[in-house]
N, C-alpha and C positions, 0 to 999 in steps of 0.2 A: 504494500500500500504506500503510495505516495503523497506527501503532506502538502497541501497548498501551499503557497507563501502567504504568512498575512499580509493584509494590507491596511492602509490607512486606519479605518476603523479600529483594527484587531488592536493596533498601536495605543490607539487614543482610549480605548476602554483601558488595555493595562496601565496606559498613565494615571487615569480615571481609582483605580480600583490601588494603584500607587499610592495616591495621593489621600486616598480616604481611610489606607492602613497606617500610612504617617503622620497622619492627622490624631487616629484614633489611639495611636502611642503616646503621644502628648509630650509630656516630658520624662518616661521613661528611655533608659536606655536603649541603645539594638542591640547592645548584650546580653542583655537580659533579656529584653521580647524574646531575641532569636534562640538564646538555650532555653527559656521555657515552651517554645514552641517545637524542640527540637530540629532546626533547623541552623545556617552557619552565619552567620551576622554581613557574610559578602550576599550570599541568597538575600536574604532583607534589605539589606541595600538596593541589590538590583531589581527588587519587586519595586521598594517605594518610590525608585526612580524612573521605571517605567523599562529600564532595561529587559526586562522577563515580561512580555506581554499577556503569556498564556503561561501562569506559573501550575504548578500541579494542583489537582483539587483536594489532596488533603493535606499540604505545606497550606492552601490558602485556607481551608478549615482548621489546622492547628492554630496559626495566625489566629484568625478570628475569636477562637477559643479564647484563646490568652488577654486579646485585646477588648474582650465582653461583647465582641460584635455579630449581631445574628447575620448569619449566610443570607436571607431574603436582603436585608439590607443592602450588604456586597450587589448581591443578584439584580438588584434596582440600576446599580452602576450599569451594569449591561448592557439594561434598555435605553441608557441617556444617548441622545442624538449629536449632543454640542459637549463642549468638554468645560463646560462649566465647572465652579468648586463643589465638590462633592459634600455633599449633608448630613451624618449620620445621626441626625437627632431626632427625634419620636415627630 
């Protein structure tokens, strides 16, 4: 099986989905998110900076876990059309 290339979109949601995991860290460390998530503090890095477009689904559900953030929420990113600031609040 051969993997499309993303394109524009696929980008902007990862920035999208970046930027509302690094938002939702606040003022903790990526040291700390990223070992309680199990994951490596460069991974985190390049999720929140959009580097990793299409990060794995259970690195970004561990994330989430850690960071109190419900997966629907994430999932809302998804659907956004413009790459506005992301909102994760009720």
């Amino acid at each position: 099986m051969v993997r499309q290339p993303l394109g524009p979109e696929d980008h902007a949601r990862g920035a999208r989905l970046g930027e509302a995991l690094r938002l939702a860290r606040g003022d903790r460390s990526m040291v700390e998110v990223a070992a309680r998530a199990g994951v490596s503090v460069e991974t985190l890095r390049k999720i929140e900076h959009g580097r990793v477009p299409t990060p794995a689904f259970f690195t970004v559900v561990a994330l989430a876990n850690v960071l109190d953030v419900p997966l629907d929420r994430l999932g809302q990113l998804y659907a956004l059309e413009s790459a506005g600031e992301p909102r994760l609040t009720a």
